[in-house]
N, CA, C and O atoms as a GROMACS GRO file, in nm:
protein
  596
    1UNK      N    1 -15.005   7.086   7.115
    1UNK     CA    2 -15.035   6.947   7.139
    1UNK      C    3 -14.996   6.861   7.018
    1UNK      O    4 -14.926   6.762   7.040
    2UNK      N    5 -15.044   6.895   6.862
    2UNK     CA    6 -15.033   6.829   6.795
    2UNK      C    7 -14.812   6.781   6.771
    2UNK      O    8 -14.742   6.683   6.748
    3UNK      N    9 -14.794   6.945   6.801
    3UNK     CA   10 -14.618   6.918   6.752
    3UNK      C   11 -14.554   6.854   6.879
    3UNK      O   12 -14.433   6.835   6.863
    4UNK      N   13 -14.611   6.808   7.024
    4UNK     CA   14 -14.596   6.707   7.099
    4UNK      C   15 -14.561   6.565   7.064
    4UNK      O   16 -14.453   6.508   7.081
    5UNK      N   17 -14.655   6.525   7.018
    5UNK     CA   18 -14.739   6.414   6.945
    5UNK      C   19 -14.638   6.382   6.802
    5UNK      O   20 -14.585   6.275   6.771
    6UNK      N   21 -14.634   6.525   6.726
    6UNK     CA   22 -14.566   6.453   6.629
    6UNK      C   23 -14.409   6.467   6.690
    6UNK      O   24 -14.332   6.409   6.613
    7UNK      N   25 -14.381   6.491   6.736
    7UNK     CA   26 -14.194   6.547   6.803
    7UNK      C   27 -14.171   6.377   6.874
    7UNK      O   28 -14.082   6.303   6.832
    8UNK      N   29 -14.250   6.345   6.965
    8UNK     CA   30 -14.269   6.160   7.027
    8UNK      C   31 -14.253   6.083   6.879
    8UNK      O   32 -14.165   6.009   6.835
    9UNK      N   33 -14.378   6.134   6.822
    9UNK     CA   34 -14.363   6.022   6.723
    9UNK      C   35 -14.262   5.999   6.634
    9UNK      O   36 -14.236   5.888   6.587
   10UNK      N   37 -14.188   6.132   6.599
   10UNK     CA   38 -14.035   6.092   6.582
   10UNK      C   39 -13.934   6.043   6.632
   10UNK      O   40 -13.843   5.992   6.567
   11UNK      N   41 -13.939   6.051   6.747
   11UNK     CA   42 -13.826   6.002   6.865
   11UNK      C   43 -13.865   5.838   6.867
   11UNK      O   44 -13.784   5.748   6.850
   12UNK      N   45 -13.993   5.824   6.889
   12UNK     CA   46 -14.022   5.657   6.842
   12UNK      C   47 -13.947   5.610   6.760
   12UNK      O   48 -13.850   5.537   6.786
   13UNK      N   49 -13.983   5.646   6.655
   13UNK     CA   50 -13.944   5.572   6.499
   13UNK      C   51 -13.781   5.604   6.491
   13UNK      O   52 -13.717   5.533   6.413
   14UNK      N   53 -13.726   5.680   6.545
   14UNK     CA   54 -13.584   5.720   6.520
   14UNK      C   55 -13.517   5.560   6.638
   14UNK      O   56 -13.407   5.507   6.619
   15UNK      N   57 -13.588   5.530   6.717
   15UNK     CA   58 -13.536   5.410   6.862
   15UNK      C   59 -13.568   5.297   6.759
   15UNK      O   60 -13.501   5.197   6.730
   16UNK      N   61 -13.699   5.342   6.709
   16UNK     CA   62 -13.668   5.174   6.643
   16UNK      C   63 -13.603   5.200   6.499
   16UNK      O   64 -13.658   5.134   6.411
   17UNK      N   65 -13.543   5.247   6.473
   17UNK     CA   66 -13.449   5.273   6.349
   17UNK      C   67 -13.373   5.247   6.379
   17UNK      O   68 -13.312   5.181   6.295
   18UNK      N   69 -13.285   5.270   6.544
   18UNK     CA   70 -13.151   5.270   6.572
   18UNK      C   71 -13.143   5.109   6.598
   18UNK      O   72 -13.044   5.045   6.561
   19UNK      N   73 -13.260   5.045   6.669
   19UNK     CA   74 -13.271   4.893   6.684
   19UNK      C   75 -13.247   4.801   6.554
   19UNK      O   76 -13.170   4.712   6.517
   20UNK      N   77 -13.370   4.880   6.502
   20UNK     CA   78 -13.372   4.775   6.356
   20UNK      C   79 -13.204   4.773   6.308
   20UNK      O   80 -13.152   4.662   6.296
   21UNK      N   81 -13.135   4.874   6.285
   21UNK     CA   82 -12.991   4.863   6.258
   21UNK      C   83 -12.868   4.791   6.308
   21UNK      O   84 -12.771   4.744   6.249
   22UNK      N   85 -12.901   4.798   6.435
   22UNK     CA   86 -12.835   4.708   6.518
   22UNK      C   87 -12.862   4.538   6.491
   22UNK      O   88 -12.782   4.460   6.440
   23UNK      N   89 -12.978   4.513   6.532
   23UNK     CA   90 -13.043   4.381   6.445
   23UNK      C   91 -12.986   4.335   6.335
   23UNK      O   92 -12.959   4.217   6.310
   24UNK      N   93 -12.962   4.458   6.249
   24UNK     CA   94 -12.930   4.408   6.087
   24UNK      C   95 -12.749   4.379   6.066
   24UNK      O   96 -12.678   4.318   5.986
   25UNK      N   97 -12.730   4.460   6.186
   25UNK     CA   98 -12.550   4.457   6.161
   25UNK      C   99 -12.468   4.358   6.195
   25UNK      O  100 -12.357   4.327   6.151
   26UNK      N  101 -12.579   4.283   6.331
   26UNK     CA  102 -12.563   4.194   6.368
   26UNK      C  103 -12.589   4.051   6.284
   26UNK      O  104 -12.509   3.958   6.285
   27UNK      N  105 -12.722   4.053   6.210
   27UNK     CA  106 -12.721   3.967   6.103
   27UNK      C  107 -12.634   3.969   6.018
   27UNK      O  108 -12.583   3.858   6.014
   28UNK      N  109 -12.570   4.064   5.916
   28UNK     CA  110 -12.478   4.110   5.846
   28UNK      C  111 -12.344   4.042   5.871
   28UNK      O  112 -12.279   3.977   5.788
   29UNK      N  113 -12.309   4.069   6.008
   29UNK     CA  114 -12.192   3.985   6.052
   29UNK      C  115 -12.187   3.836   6.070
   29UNK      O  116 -12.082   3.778   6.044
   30UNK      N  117 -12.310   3.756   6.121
   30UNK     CA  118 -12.320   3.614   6.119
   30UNK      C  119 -12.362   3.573   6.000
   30UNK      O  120 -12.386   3.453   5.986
   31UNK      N  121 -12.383   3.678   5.870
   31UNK     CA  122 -12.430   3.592   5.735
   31UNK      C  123 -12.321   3.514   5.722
   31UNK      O  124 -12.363   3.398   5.734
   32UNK      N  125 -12.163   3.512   5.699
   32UNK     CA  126 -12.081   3.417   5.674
   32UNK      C  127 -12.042   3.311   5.725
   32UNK      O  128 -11.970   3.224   5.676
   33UNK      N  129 -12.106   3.318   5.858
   33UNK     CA  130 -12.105   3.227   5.943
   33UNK      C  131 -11.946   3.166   6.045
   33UNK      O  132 -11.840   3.201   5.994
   34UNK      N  133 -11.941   3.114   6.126
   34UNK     CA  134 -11.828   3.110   6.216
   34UNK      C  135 -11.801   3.218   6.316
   34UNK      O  136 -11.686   3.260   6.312
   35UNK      N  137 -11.872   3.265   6.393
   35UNK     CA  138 -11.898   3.399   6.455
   35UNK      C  139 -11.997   3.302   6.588
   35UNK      O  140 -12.088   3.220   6.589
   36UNK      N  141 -11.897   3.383   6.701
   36UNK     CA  142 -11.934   3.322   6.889
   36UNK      C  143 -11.918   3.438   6.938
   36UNK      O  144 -11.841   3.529   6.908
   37UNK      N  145 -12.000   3.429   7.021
   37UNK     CA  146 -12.004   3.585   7.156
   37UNK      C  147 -11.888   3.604   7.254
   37UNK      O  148 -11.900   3.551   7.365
   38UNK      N  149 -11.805   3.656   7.232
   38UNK     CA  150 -11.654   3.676   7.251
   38UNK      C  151 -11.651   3.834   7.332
   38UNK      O  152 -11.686   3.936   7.273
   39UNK      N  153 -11.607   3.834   7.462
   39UNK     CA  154 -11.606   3.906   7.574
   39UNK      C  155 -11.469   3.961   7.561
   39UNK      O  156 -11.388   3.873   7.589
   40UNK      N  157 -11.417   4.065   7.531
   40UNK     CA  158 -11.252   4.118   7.538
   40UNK      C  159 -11.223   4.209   7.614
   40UNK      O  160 -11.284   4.316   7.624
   41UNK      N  161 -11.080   4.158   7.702
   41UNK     CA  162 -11.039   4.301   7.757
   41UNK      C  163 -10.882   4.310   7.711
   41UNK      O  164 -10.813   4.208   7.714
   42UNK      N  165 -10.837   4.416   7.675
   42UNK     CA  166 -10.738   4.480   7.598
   42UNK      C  167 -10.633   4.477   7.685
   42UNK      O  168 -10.675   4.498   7.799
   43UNK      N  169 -10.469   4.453   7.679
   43UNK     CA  170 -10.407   4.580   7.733
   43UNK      C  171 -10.420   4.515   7.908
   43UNK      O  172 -10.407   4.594   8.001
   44UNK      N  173 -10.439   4.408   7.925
   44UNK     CA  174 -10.416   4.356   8.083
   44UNK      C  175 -10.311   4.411   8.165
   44UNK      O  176 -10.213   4.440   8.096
   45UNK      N  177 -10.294   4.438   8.295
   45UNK     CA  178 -10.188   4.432   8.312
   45UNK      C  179 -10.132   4.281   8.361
   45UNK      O  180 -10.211   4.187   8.365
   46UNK      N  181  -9.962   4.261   8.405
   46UNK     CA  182  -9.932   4.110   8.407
   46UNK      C  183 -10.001   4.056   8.522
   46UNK      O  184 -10.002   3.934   8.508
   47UNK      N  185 -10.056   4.087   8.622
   47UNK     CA  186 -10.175   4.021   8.753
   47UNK      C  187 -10.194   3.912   8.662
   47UNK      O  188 -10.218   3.931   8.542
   48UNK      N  189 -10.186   3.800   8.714
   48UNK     CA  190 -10.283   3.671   8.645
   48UNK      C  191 -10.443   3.730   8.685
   48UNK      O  192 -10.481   3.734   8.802
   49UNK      N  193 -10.511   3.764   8.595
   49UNK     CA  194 -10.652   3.789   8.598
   49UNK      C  195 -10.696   3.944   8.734
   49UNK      O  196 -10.700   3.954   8.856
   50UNK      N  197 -10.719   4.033   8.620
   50UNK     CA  198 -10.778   4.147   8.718
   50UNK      C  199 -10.934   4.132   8.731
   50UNK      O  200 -11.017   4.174   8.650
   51UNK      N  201 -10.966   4.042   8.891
   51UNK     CA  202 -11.090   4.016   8.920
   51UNK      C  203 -11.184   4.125   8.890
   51UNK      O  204 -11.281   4.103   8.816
   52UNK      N  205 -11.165   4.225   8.934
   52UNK     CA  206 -11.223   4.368   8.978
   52UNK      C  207 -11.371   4.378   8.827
   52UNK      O  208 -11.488   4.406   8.852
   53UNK      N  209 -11.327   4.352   8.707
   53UNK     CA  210 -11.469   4.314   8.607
   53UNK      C  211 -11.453   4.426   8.517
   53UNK      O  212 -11.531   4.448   8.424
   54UNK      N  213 -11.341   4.503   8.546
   54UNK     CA  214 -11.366   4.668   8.462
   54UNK      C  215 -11.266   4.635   8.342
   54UNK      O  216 -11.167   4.561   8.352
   55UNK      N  217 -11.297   4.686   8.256
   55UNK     CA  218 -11.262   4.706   8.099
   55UNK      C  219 -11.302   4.612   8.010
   55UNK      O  220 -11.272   4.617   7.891
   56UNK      N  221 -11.394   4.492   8.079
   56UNK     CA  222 -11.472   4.377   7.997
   56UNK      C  223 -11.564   4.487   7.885
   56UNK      O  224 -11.636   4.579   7.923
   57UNK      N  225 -11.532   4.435   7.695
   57UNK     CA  226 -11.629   4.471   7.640
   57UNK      C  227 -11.709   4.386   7.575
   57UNK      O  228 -11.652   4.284   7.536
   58UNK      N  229 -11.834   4.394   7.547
   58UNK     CA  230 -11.917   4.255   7.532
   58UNK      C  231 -11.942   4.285   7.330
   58UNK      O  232 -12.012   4.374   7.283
   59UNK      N  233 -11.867   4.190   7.256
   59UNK     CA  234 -11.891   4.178   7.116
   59UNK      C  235 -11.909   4.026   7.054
   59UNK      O  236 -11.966   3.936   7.117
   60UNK      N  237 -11.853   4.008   6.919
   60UNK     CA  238 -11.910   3.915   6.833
   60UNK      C  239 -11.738   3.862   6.752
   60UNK      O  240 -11.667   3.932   6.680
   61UNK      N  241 -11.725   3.780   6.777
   61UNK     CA  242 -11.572   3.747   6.673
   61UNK      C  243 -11.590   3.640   6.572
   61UNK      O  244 -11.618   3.520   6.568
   62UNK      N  245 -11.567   3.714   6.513
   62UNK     CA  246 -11.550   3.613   6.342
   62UNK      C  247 -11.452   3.525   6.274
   62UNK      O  248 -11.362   3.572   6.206
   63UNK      N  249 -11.464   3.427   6.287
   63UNK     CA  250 -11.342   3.354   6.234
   63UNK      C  251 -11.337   3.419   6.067
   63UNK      O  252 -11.443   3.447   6.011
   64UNK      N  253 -11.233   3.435   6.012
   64UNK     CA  254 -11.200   3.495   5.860
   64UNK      C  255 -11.076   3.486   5.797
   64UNK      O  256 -11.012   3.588   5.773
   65UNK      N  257 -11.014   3.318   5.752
   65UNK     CA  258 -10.882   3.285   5.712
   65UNK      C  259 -10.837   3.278   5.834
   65UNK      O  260 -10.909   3.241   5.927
   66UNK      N  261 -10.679   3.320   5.851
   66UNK     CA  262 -10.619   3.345   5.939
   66UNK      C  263 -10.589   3.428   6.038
   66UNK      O  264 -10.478   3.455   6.083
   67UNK      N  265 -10.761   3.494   6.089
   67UNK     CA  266 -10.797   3.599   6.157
   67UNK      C  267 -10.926   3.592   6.220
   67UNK      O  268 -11.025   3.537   6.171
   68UNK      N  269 -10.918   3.656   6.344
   68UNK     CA  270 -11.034   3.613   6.399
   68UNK      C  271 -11.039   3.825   6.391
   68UNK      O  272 -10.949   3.904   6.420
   69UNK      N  273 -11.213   3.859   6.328
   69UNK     CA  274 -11.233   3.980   6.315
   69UNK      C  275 -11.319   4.013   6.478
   69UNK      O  276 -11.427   3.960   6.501
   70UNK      N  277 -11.285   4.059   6.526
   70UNK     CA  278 -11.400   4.088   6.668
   70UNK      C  279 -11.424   4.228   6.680
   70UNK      O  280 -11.345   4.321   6.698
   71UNK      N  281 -11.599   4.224   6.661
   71UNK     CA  282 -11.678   4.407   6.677
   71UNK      C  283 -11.781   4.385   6.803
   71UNK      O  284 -11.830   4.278   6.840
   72UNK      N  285 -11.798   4.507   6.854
   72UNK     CA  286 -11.821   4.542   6.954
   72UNK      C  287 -11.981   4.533   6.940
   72UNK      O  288 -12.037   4.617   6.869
   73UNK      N  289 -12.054   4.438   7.002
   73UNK     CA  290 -12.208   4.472   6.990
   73UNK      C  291 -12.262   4.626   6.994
   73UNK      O  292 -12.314   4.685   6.899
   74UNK      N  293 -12.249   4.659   7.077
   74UNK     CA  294 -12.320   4.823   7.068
   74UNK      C  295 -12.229   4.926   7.008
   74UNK      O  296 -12.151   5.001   7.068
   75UNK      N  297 -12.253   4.917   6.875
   75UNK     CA  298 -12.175   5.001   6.754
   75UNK      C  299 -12.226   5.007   6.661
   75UNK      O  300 -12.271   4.896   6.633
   76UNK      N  301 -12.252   5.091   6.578
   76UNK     CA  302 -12.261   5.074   6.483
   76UNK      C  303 -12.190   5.057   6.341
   76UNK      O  304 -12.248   5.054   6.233
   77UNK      N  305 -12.054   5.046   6.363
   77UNK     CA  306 -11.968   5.040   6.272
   77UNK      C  307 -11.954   4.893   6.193
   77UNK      O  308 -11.937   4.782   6.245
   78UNK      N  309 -11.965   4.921   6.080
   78UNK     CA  310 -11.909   4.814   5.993
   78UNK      C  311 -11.838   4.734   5.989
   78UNK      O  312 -11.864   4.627   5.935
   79UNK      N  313 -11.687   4.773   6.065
   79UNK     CA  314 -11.531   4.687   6.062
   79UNK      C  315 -11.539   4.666   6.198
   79UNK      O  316 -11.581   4.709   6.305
   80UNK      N  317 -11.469   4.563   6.132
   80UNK     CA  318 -11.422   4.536   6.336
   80UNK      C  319 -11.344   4.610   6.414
   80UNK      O  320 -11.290   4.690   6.337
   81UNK      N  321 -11.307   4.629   6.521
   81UNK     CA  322 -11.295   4.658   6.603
   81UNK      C  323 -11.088   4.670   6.629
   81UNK      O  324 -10.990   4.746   6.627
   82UNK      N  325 -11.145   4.504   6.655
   82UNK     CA  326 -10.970   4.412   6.652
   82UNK      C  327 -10.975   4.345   6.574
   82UNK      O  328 -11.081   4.302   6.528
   83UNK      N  329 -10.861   4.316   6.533
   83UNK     CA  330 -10.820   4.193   6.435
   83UNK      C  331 -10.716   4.112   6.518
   83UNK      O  332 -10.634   4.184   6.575
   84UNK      N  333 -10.706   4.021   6.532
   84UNK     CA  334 -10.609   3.897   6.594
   84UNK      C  335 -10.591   3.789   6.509
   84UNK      O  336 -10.675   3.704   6.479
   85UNK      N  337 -10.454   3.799   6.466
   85UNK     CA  338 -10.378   3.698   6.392
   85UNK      C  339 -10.349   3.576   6.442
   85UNK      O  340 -10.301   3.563   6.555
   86UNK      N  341 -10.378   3.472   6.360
   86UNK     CA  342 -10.326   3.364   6.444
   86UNK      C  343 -10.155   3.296   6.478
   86UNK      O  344 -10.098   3.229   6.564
   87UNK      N  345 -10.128   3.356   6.362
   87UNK     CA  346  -9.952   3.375   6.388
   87UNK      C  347  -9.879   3.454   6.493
   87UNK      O  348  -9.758   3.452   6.517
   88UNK      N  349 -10.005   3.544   6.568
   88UNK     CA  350  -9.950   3.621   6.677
   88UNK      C  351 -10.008   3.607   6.831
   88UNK      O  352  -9.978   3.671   6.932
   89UNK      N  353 -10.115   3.486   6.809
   89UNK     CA  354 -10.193   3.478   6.956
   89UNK      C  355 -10.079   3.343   7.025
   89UNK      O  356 -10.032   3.242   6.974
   90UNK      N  357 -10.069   3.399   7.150
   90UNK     CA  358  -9.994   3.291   7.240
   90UNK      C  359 -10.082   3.284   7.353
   90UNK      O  360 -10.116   3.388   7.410
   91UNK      N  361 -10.129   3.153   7.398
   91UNK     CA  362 -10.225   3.115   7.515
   91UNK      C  363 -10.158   3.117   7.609
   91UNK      O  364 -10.058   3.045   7.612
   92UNK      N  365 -10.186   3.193   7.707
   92UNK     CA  366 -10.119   3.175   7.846
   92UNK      C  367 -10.180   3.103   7.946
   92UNK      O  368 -10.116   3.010   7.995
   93UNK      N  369 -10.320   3.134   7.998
   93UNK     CA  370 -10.356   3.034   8.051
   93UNK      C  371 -10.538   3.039   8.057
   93UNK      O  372 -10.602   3.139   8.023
   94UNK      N  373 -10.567   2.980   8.080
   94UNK     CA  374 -10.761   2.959   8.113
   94UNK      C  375 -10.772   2.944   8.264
   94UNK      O  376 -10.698   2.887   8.344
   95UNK      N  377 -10.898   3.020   8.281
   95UNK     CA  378 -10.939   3.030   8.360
   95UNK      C  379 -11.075   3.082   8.421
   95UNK      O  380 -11.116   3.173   8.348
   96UNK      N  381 -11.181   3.055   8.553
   96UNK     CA  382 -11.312   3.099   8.554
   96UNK      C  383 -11.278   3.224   8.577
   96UNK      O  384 -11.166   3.271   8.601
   97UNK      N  385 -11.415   3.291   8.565
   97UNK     CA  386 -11.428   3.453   8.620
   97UNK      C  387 -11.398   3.428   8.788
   97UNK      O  388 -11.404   3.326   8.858
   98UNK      N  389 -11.366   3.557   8.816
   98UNK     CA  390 -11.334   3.532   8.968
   98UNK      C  391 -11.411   3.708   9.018
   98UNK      O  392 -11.413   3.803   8.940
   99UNK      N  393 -11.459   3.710   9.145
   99UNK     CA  394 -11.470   3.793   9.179
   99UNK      C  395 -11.593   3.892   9.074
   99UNK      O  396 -11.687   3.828   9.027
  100UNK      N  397 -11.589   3.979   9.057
  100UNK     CA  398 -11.704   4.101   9.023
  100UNK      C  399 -11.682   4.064   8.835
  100UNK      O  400 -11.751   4.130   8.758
  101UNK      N  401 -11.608   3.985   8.793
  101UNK     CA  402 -11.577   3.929   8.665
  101UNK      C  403 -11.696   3.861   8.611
  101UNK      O  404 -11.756   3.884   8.506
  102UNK      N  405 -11.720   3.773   8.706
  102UNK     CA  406 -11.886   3.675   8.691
  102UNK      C  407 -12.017   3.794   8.690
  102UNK      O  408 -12.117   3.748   8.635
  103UNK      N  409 -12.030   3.905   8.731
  103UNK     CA  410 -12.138   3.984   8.692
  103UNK      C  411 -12.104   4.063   8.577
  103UNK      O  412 -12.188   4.150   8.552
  104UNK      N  413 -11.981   4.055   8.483
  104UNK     CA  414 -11.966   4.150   8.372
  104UNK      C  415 -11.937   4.098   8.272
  104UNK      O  416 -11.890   4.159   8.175
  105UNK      N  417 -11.965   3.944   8.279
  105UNK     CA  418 -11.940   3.848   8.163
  105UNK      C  419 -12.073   3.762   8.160
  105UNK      O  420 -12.150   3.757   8.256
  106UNK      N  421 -12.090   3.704   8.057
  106UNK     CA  422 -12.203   3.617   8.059
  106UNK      C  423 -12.157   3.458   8.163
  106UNK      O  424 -12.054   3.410   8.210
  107UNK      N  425 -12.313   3.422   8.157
  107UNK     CA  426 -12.325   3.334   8.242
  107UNK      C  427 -12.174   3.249   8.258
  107UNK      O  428 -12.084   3.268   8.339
  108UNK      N  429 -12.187   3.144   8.142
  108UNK     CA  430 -12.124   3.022   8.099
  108UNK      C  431 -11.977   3.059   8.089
  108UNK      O  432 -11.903   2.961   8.099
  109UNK      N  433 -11.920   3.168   8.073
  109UNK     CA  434 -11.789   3.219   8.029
  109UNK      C  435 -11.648   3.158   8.052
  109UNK      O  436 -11.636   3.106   8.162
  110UNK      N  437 -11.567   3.155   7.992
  110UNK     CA  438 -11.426   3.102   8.088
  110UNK      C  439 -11.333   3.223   8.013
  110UNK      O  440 -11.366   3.292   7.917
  111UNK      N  441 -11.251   3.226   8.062
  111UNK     CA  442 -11.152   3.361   8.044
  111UNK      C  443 -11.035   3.282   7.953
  111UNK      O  444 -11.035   3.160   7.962
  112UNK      N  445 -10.966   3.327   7.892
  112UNK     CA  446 -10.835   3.257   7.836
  112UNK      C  447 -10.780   3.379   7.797
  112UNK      O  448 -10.827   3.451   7.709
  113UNK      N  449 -10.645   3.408   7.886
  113UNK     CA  450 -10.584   3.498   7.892
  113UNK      C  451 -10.439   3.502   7.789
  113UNK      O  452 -10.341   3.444   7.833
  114UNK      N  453 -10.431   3.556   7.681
  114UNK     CA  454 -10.322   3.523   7.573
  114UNK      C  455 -10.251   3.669   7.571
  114UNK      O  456 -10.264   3.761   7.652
  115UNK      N  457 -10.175   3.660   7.458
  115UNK     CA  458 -10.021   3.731   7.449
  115UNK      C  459 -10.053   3.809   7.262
  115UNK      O  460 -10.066   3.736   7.164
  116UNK      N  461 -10.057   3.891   7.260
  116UNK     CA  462 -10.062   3.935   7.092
  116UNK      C  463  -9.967   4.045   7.071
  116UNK      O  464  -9.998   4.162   7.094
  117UNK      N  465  -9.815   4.000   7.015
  117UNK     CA  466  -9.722   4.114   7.004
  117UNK      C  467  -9.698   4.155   7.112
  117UNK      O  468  -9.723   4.275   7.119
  118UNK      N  469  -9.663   4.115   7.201
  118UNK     CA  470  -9.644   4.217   7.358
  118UNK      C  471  -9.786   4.244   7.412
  118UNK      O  472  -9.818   4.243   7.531
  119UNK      N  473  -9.838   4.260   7.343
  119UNK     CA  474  -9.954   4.264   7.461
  119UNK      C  475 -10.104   4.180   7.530
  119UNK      O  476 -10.170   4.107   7.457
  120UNK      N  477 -10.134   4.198   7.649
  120UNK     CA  478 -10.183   4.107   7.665
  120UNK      C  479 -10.353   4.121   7.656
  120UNK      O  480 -10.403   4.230   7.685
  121UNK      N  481 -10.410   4.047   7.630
  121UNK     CA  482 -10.576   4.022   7.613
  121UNK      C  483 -10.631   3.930   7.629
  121UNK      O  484 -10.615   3.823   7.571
  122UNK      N  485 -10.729   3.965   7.739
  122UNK     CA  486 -10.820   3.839   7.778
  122UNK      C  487 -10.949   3.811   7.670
  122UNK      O  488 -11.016   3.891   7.605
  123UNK      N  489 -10.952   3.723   7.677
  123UNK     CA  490 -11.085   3.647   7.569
  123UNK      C  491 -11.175   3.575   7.665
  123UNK      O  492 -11.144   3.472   7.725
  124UNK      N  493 -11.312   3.651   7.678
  124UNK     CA  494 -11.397   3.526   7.758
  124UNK      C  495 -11.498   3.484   7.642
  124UNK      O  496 -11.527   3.553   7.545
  125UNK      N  497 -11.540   3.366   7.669
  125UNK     CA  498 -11.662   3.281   7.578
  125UNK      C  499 -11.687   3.173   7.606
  125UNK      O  500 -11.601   3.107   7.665
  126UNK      N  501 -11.805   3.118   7.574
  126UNK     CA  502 -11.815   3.008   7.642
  126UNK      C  503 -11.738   2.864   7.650
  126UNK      O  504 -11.647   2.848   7.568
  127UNK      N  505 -11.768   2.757   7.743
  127UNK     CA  506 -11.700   2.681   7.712
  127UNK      C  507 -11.717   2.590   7.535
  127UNK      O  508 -11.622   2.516   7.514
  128UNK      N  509 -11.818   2.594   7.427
  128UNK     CA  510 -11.788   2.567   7.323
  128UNK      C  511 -11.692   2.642   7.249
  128UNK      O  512 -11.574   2.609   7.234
  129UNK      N  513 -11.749   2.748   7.202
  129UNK     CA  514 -11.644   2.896   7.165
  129UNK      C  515 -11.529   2.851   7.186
  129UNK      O  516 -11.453   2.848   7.090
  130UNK      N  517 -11.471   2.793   7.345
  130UNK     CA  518 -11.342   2.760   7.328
  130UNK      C  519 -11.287   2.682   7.254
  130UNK      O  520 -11.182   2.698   7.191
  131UNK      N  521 -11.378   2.562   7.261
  131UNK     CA  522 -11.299   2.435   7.211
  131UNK      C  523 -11.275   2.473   7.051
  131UNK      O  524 -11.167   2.467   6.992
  132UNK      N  525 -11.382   2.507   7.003
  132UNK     CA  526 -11.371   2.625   6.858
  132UNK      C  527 -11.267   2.711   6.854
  132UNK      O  528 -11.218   2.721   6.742
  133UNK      N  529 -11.221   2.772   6.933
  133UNK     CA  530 -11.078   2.864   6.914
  133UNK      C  531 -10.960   2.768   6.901
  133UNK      O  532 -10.883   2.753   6.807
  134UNK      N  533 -10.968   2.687   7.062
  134UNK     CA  534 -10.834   2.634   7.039
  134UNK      C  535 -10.808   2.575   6.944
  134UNK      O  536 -10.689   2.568   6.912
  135UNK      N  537 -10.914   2.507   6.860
  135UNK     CA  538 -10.888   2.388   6.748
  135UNK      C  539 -10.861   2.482   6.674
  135UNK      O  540 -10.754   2.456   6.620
  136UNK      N  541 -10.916   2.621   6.628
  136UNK     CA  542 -10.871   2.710   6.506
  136UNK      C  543 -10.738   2.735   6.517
  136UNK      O  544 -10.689   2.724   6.405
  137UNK      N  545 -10.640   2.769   6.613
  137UNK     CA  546 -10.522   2.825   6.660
  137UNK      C  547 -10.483   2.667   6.653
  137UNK      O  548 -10.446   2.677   6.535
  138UNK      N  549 -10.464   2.559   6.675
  138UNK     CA  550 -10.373   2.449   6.677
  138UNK      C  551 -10.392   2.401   6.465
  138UNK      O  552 -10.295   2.347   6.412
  139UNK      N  553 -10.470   2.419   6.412
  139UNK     CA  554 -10.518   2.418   6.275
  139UNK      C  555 -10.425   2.500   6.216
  139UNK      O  556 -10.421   2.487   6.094
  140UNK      N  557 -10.351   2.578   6.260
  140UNK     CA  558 -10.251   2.617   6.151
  140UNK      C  559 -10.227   2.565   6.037
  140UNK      O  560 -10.254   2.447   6.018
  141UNK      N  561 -10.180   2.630   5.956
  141UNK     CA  562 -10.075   2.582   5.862
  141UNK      C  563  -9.973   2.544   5.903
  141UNK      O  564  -9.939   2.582   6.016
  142UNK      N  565  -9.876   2.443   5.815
  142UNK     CA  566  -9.746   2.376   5.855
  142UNK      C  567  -9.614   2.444   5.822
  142UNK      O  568  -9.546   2.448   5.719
  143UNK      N  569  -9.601   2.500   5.957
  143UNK     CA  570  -9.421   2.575   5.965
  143UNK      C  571  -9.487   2.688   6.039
  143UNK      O  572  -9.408   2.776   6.072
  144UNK      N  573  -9.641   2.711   6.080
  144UNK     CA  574  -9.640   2.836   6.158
  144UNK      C  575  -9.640   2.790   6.322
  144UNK      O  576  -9.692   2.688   6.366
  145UNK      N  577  -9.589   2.864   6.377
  145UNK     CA  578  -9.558   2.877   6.538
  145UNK      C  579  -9.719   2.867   6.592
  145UNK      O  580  -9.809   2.936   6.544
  146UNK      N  581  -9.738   2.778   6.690
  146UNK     CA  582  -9.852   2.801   6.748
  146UNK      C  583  -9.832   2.739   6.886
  146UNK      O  584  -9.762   2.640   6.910
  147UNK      N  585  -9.908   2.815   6.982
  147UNK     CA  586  -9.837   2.801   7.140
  147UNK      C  587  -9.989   2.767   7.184
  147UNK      O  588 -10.058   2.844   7.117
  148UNK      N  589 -10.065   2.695   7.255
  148UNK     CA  590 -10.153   2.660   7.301
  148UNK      C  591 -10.180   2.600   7.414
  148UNK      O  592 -10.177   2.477   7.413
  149UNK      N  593 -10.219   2.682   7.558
  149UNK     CA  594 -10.138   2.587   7.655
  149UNK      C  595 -10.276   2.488   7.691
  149UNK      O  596 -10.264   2.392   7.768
   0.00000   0.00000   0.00000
């Protein structure tokens, strides 16, 4: 009974260890501040928008110079994830969730489907988040390429 009792009471304290960490990594990342809840799916194929909702992952993106850093909420890792250059994002187009998309994204979301090196990646976030991206990506520096549709 007693090694019951104490075997739970480890498994407790180990859940809220794994919480408290999560909590903290997450603080950790918004200490610098410029960081929105940024929805990514990798690697699209060309379909204008695959309704269907599968390969949405739900993280945190950081604006950082000329890089937006984006990590995956349920991780525990330190670094991000992706890195996206702003010399290499091309906007293709915006758009709502459609179909089984609206149950695997948050409420408010809009999709903006872009181009990085050949490949393609959707970005959902809300409608502020956006207006915050696009202005970061049209903010360039002067002589860099920036496509914004």
């Amino acid at each position: 009974m007693v090694l019951a009792l104490l075997v739970s009471g480890a498994v407790v304290v180990l859940v809220l260890l794994g919480l408290f960490v999560f909590g903290l990594r997450r603080r950790l990342i918004q200490r610098s501040g410029g960081t929105f809840d940024c929805s990514l799916r990798w690697n699209v194929s060309e379909e204008s928008g695959d309704p269907s909702g599968k390969g949405w992952i739900y993280g945190v993106a950081r604006y950082n110079g000329d890089r937006i850093e984006w990590f995956r909420v349920f991780s525990y890792a330190p670094r991000p994830r992706r890195l996206l250059e702003r010399s290499v994002i091309e906007v293709l187009e915006r758009r709502t969730p459609q179909g089984e998309e609206e149950l695997a994204l948050l409420s408010d979301s809009v999709v903006l489907a872009c181009e990085l090196s050949g490949t393609r990646v959707e970005l959902a976030m809300s409608e502020d988040a956006l207006t915050g991206f696009l202005a970061w990506l049209e903010a360039a520096p002067p002589g860099q390429r920036v496509n914004v549709a």
